[in-house]
SERO-4910 file (N, C-alpha, C, O; in steps of 0.05 Angstrom, whole numbers):
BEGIN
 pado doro    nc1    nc2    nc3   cac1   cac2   cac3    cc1    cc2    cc3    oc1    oc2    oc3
  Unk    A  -1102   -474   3788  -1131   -470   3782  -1145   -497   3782  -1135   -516   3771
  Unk    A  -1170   -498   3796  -1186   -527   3794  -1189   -531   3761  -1181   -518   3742
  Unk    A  -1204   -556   3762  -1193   -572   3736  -1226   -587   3745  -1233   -599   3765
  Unk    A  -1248   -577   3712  -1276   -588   3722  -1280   -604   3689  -1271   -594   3668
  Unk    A  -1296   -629   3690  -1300   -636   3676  -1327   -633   3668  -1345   -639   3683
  Unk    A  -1334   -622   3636  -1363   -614   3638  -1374   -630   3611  -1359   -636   3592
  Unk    A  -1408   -636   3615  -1415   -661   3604  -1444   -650   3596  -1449   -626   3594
  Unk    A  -1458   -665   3591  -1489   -654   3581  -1504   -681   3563  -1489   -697   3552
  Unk    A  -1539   -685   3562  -1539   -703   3547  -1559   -688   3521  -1574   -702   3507
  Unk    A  -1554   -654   3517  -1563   -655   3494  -1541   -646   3470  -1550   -630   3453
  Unk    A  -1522   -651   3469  -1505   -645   3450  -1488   -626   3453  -1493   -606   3466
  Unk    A  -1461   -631   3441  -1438   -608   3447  -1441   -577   3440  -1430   -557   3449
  Unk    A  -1464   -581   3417  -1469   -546   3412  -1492   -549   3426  -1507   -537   3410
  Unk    A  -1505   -554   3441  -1532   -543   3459  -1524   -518   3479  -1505   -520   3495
  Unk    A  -1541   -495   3478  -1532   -466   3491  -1540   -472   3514  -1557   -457   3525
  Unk    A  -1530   -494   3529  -1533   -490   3556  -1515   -504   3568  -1509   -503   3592
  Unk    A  -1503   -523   3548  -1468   -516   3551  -1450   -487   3539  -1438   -471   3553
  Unk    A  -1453   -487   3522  -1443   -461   3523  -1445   -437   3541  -1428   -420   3542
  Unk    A  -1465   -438   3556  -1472   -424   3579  -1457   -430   3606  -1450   -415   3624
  Unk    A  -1452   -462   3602  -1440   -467   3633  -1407   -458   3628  -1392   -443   3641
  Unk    A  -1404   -470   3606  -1371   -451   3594  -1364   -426   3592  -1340   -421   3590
  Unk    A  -1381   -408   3592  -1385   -382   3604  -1373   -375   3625  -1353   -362   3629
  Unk    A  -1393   -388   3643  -1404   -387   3668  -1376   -391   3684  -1368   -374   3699
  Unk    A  -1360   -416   3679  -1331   -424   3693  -1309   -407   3686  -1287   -411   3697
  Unk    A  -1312   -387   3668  -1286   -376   3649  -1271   -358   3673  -1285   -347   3690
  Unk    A  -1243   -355   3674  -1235   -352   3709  -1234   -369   3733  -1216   -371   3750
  Unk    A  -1263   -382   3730  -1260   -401   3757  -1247   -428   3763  -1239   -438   3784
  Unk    A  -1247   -440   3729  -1234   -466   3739  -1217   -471   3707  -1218   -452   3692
  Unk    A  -1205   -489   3699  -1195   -502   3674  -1223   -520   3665  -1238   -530   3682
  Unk    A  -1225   -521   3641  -1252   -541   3634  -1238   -555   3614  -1217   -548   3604
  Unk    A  -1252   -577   3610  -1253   -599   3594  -1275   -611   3596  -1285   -622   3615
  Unk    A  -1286   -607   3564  -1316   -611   3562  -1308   -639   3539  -1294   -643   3519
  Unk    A  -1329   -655   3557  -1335   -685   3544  -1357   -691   3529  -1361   -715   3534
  Unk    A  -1374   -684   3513  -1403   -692   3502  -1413   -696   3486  -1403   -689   3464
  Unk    A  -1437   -709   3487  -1447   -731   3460  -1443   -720   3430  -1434   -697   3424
  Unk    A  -1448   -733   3418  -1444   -715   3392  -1472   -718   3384  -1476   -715   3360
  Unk    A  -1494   -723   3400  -1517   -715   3386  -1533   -707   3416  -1520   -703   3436
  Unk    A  -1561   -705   3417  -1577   -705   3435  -1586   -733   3452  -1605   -746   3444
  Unk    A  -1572   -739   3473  -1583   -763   3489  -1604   -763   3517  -1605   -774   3539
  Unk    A  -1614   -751   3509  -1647   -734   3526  -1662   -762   3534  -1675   -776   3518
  Unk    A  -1655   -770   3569  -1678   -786   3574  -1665   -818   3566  -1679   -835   3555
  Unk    A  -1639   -823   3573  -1619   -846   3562  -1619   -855   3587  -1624   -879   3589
  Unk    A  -1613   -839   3616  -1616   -852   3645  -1582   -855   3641  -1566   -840   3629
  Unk    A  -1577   -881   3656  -1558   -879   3660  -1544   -905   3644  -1531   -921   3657
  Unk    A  -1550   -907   3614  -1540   -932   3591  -1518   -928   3592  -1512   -904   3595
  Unk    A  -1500   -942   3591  -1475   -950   3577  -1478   -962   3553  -1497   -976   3547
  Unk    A  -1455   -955   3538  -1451   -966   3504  -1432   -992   3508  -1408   -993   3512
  Unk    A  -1451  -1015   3504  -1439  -1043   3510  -1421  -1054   3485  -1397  -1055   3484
  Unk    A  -1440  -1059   3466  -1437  -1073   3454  -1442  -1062   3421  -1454  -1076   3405
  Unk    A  -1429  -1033   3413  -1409  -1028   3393  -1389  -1006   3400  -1388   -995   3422
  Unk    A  -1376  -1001   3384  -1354   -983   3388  -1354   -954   3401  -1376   -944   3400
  Unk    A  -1336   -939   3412  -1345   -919   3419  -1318   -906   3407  -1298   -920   3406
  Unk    A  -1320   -876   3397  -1305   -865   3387  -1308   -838   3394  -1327   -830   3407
  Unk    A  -1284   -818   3384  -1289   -785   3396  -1269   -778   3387  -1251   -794   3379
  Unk    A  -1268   -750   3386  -1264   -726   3360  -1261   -706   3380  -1278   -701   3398
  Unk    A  -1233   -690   3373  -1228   -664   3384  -1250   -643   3371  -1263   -650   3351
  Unk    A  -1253   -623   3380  -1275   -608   3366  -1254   -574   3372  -1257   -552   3362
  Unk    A  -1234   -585   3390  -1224   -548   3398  -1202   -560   3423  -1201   -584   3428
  Unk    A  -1189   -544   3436  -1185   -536   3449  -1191   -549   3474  -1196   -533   3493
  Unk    A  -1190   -576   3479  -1202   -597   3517  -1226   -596   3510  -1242   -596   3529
  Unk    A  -1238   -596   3481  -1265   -605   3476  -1273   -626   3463  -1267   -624   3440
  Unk    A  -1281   -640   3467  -1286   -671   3446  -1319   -677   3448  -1336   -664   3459
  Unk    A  -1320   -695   3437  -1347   -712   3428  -1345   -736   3430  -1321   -744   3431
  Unk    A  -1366   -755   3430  -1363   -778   3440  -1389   -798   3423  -1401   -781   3410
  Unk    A  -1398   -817   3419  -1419   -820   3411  -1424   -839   3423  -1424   -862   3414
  Unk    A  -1432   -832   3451  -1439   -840   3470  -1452   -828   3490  -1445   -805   3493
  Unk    A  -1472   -839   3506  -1481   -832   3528  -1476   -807   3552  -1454   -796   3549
  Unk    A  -1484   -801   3565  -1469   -782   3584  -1451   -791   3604  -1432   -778   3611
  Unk    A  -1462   -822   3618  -1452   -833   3620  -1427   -847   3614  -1413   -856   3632
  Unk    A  -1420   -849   3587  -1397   -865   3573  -1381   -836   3581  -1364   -833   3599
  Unk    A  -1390   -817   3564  -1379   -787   3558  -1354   -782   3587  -1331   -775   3583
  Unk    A  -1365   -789   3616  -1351   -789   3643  -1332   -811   3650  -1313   -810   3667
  Unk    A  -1340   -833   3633  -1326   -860   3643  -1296   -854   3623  -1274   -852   3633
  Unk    A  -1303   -852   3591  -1284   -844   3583  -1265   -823   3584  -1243   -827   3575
  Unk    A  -1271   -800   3595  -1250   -781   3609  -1235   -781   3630  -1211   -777   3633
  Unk    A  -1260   -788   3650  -1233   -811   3680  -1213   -823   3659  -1191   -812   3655
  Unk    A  -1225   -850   3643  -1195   -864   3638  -1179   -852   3621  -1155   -858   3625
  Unk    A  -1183   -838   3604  -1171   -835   3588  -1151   -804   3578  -1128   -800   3569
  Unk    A  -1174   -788   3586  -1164   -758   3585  -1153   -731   3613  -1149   -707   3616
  Unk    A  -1153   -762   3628  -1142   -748   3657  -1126   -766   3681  -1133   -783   3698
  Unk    A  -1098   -750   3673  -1078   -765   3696  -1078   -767   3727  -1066   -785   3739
  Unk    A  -1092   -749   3737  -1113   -743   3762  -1140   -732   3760  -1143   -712   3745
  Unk    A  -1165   -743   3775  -1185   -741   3772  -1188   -709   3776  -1178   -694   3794
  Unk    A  -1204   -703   3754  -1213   -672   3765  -1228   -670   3790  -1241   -688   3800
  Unk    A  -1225   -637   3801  -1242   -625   3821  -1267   -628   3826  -1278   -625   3848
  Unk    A  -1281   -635   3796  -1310   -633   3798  -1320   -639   3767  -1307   -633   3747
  Unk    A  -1347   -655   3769  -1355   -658   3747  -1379   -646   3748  -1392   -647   3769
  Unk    A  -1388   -632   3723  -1407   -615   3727  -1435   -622   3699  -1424   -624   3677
  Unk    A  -1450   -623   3698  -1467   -636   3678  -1485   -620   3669  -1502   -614   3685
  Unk    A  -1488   -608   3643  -1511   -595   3639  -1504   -566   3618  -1489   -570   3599
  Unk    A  -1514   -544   3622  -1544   -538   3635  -1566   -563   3616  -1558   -573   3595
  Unk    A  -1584   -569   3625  -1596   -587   3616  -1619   -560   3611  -1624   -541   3625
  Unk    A  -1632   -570   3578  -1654   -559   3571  -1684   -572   3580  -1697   -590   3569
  Unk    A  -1691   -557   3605  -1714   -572   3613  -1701   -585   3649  -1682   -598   3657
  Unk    A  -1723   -575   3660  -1729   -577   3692  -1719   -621   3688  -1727   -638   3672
  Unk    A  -1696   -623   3716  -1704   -659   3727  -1713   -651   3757  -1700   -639   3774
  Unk    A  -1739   -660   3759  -1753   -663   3784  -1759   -687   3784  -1759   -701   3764
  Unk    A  -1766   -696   3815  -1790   -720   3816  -1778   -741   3809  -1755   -744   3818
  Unk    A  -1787   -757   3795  -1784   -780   3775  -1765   -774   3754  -1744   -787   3755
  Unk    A  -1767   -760   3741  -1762   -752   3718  -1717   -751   3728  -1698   -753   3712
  Unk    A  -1717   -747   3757  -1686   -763   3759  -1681   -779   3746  -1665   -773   3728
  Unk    A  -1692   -808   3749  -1688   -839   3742  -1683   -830   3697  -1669   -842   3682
  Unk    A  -1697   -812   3693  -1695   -818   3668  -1669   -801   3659  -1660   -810   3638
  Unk    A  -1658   -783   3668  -1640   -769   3656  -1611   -768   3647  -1592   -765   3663
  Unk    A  -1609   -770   3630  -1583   -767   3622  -1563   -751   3631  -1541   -761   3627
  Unk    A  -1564   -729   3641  -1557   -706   3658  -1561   -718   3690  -1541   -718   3703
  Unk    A  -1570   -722   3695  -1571   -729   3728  -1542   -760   3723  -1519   -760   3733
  Unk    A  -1554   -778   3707  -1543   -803   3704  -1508   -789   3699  -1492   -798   3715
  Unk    A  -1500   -776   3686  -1478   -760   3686  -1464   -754   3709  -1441   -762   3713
  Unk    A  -1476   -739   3725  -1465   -735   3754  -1463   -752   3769  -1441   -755   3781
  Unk    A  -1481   -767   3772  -1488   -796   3790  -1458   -810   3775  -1441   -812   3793
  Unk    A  -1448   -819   3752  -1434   -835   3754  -1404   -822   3769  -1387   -832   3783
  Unk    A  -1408   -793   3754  -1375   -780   3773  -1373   -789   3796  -1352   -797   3806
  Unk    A  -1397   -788   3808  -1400   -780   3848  -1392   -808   3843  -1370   -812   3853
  Unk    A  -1403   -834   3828  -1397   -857   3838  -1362   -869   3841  -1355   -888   3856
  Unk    A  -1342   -850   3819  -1322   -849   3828  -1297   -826   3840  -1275   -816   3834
  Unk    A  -1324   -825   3867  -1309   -801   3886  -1308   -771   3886  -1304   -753   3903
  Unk    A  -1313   -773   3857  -1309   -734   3848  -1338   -720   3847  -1356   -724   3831
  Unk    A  -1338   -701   3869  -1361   -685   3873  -1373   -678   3842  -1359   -674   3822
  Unk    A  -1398   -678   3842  -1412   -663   3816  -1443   -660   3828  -1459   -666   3847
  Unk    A  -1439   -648   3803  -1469   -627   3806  -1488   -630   3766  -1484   -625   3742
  Unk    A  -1503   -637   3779  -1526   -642   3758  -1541   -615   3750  -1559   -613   3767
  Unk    A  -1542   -594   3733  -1548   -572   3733  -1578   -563   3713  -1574   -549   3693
  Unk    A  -1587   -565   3715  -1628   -562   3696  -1638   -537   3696  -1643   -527   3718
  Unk    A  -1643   -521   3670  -1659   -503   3671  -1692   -504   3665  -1700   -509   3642
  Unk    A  -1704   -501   3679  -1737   -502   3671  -1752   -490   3650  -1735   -482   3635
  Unk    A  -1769   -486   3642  -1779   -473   3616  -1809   -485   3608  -1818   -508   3607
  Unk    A  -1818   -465   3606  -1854   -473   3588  -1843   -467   3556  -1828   -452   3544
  Unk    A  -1867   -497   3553  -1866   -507   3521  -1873   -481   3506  -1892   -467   3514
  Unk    A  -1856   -475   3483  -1867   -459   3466  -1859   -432   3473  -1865   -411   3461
  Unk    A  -1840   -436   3498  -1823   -405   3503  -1795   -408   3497  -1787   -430   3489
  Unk    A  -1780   -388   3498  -1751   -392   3492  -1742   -404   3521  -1757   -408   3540
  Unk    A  -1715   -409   3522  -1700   -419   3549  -1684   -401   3561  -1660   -407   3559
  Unk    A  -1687   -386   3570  -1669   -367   3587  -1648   -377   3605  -1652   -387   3627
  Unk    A  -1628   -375   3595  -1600   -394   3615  -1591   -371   3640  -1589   -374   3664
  Unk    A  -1587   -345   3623  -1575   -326   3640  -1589   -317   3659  -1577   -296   3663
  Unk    A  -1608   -318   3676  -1620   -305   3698  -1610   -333   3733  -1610   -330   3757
  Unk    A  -1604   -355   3714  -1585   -365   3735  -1556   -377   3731  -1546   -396   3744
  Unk    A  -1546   -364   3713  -1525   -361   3710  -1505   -350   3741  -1492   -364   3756
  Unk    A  -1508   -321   3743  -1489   -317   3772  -1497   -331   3796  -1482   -329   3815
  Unk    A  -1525   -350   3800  -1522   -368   3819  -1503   -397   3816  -1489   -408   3833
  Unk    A  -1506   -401   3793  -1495   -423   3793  -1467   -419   3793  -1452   -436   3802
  Unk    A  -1459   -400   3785  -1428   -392   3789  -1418   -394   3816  -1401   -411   3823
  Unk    A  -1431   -373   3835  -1428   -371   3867  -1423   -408   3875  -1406   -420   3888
  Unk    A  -1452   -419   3857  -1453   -442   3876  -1429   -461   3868  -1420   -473   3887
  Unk    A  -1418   -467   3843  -1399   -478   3837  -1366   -475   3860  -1352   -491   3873
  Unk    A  -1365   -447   3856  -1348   -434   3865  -1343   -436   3903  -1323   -438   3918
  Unk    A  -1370   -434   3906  -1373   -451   3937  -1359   -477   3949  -1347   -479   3970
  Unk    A  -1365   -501   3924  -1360   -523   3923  -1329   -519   3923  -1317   -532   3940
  Unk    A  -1316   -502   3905  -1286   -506   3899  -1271   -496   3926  -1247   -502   3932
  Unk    A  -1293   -478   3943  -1269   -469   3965  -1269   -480   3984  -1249   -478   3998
  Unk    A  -1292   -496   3994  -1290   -520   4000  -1284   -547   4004  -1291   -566   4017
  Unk    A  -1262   -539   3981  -1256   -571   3975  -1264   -595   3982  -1250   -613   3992
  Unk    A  -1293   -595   3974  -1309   -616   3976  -1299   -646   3967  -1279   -644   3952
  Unk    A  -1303   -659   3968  -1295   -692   3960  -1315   -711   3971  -1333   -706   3987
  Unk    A  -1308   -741   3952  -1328   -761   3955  -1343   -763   3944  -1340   -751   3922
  Unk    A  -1372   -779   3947  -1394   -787   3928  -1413   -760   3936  -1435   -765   3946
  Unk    A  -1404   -728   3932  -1419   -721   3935  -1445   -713   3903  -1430   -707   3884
  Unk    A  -1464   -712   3898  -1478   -700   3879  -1498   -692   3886  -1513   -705   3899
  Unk    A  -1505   -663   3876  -1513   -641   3873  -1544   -648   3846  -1537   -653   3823
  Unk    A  -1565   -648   3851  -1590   -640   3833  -1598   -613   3829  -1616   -604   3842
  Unk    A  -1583   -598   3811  -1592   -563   3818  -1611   -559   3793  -1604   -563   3770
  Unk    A  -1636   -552   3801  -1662   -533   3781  -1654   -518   3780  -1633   -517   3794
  Unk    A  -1660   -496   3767  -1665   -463   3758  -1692   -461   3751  -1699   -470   3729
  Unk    A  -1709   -451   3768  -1742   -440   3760  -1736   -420   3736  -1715   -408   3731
  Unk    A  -1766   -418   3719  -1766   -401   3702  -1777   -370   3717  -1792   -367   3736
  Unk    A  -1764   -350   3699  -1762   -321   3713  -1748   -316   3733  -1732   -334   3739
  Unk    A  -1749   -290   3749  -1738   -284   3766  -1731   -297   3793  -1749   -312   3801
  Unk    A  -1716   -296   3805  -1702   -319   3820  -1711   -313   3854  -1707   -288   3858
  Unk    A  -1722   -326   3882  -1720   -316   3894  -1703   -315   3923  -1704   -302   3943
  Unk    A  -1683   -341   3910  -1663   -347   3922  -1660   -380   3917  -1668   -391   3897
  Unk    A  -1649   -391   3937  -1636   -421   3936  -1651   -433   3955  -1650   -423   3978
  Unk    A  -1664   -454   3950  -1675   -471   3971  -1656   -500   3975  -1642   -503   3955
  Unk    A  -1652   -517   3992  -1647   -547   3990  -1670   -572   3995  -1685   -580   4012
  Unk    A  -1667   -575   3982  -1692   -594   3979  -1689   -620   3978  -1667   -631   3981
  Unk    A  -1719   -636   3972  -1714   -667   3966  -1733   -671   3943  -1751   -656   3935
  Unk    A  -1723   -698   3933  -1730   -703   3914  -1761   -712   3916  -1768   -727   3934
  Unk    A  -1782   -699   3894  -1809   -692   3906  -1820   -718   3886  -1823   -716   3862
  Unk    A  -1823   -741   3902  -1831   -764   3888  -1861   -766   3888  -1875   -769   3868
  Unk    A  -1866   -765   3906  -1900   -761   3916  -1917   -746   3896  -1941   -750   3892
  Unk    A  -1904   -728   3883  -1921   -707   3858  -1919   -713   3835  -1896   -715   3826
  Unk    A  -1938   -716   3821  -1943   -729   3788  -1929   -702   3776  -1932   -680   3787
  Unk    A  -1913   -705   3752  -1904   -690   3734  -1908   -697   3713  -1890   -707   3700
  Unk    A  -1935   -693   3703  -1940   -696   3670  -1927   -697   3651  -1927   -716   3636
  Unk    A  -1910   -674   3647  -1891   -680   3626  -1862   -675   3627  -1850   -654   3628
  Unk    A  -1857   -690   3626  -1822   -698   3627  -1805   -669   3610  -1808   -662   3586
  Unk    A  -1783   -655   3636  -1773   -635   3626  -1783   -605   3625  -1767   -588   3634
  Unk    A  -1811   -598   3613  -1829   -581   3611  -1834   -574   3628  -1824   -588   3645
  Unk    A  -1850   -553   3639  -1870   -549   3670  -1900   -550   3653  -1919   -555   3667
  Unk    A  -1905   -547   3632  -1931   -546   3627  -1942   -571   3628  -1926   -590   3632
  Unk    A  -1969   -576   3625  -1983   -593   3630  -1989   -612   3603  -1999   -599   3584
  Unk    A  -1984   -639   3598  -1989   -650   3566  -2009   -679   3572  -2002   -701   3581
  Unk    A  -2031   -671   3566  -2057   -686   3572  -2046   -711   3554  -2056   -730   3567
  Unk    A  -2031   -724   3533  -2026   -743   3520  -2009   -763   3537  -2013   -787   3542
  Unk    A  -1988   -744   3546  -1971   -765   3571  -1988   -759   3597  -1983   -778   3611
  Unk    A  -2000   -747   3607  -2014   -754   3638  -2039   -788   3631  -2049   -800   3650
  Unk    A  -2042   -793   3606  -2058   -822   3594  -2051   -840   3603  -2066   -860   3604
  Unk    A  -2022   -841   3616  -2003   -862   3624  -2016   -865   3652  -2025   -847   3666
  Unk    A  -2015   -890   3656  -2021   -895   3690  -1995   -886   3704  -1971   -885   3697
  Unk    A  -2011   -878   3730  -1988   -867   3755  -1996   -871   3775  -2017   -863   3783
  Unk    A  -1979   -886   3790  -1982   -890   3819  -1968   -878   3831  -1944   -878   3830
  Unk    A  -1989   -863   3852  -1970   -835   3868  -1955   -848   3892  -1961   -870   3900
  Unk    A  -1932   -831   3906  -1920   -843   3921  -1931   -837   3949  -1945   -818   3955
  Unk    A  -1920   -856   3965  -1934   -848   3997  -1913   -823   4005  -1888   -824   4003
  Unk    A  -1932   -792   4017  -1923   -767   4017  -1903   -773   4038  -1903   -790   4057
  Unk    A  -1885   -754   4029  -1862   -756   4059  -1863   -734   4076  -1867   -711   4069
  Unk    A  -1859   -743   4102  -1854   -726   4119  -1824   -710   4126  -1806   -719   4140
  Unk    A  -1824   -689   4115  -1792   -684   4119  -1795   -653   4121  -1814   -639   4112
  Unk    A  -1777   -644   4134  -1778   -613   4140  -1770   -596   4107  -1775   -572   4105
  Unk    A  -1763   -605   4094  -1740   -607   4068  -1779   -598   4049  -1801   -609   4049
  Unk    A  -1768   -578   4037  -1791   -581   4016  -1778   -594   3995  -1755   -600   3996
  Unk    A  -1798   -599   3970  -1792   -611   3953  -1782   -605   3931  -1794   -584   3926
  Unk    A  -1767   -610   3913  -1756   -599   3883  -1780   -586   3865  -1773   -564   3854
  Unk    A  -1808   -596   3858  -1825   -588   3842  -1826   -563   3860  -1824   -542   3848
  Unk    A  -1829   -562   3883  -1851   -529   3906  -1824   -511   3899  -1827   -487   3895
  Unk    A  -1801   -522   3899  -1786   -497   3903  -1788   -492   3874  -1800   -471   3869
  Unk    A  -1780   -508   3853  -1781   -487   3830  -1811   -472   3821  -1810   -452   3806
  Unk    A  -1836   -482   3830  -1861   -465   3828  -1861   -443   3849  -1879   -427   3849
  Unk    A  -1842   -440   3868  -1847   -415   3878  -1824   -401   3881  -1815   -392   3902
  Unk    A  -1813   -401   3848  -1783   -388   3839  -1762   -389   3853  -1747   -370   3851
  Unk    A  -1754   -415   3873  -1732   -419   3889  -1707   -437   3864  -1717   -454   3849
  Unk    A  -1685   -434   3863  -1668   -453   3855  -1672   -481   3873  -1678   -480   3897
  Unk    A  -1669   -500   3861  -1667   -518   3878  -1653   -545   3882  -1657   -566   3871
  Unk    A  -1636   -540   3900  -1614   -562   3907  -1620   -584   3925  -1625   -587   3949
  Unk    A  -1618   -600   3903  -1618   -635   3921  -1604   -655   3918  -1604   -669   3898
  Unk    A  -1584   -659   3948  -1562   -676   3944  -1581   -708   3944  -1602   -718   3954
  Unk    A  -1558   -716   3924  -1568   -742   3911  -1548   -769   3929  -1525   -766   3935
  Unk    A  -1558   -786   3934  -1545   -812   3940  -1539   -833   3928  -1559   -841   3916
  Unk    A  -1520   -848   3926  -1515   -873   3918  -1531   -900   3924  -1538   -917   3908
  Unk    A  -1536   -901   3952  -1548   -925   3959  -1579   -923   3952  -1591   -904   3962
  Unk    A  -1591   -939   3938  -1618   -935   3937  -1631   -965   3953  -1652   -974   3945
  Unk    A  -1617   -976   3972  -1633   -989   3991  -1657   -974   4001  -1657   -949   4004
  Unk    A  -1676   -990   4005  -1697   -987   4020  -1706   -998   4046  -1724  -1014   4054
  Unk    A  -1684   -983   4059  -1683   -994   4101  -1710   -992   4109  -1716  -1004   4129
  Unk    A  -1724   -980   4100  -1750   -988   4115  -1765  -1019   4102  -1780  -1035   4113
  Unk    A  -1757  -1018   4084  -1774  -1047   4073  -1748  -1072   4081  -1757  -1095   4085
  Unk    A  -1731  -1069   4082  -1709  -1083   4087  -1717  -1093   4122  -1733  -1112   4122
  Unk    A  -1711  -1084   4147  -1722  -1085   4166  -1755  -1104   4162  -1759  -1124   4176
  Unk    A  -1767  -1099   4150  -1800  -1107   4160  -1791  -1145   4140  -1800  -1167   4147
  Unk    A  -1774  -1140   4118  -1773  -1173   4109  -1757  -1179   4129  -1769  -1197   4140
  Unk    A  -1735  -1175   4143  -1721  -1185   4158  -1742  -1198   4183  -1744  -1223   4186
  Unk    A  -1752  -1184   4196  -1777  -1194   4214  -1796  -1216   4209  -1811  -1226   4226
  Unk    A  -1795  -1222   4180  -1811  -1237   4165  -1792  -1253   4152  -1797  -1258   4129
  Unk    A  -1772  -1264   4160  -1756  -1276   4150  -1760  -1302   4155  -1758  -1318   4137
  Unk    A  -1763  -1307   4172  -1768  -1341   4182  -1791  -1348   4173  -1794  -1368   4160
  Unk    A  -1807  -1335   4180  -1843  -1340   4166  -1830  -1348   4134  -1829  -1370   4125
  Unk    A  -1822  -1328   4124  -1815  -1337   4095  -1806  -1357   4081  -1815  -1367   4061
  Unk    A  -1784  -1365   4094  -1770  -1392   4102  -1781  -1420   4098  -1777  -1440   4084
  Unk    A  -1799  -1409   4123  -1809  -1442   4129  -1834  -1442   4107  -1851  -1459   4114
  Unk    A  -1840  -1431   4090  -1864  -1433   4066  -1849  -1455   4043  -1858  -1469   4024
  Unk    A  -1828  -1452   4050  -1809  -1467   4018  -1816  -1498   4031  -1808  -1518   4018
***
């Protein structure tokens, strides 16, 4: 049976891990790694400079008081003699679109698995402020889609950004990450006039056949967007290179 390592940055009892532990029961072996508190919006910190410690809680369950990040680094070394099949992060309470990647603790989770080789998937449910969170209406997608991954035997830096829109589902889109669109409030879909106060500079729109992570989850699509490691910028890279000598000779 595959062997998945599962992580989250709002805490070991948050119901959307408990949901993804559900969700795998049959499909794979789990071993769940996570914070022992809520680390909502940590990105991708490491714990430098004091101790890090962790606590069986059950059964291939522990805690960590650390990051989501640390939470992955310390299970590679420590609680696994071969890397697992898959690292899987989440359900995260609250939509990562847009921007709102760079800040997450949950995205920063997956991103570091993929960074050593082992496929993962970053997993977010959406929700308006002041409603409950409904995990189960994408629950059997995310199962299919896990389960996809395993028969596949996918490998490498792959990672996975998967939304769940709120309500009814109208299938799976793949998308890209929708930088160009302001997202007021971090997590939420509703609108919070206190954080839109903040200056924002919008991004130049892209042209891509690929809709974007915000459109698919506003028009009830799941939405999957594989994530990359390199965050060079070859188009700006190229235009200094051309400008290289001009640059040069200014010193």
């Amino acid at each position: 049976m595959a062997v998945i390592l599962v992580t989250n940055d709002d805490g070991a009892g948050a119901e959307g891990l408990k949901t993804l532990e559900e969700i795998l029961k049959g499909l794979a072996h789990v071993v769940v790694v996570a914070p022992d508190q809520e680390r909502s919006a940590v990105s991708h910190a490491l714990t430098l400079h004091s101790s890090i410690s962790y606590q069986a809680i059950g059964s291939d369950r522990y805690i960590l008081n650390g990051t989501p990040a640390d939470c992955v680094i310390f299970a590679l070394r420590h609680l696994f003699a071969q890397p697992p099949d898959m690292v899987i992060s989440g359900i995260n309470h609250g939509a990562n679109l847009g921007d709102d990647i760079m800040y997450s603790g949950t995205v920063a989770a997956a991103r570091e698995a993929s960074r050593h080789g082992i496929p993962a998937m970053a997993i977010s449910q959406a929700y308006y402020d002041g409603r409950p969170i409904h995990f189960k209406e994408g629950a059997p997608y995310v199962r299919d889609l896990i389960a996809a991954m395993l028969r596949n035997n996918l490998n490498g830096e792959i990672c996975l950004n998967v939304n769940i829109p709120v309500g009814n589902i109208r299938g799976i889109k793949i998308t890209r990450q929708g930088c160009e669109e302001h997202i007021p409030h971090f997590n939420a879909l509703d609108y919070k006039l206190d954080y839109d106060d903040l200056p924002f500079a919008r991004a130049v729109a892209i042209k891509s056949e690929l809709m974007s992570d915000r459109q698919a989850i506003r028009e009830q699509y799941i939405s999957i967007t594989p994530l990359q490691r390199d965050l060079t910028d070859y188009s700006t890279a190229r235009i200094l290179m051309g400008e290289a000598d001009r640059f040069f000779s200014l010193r």
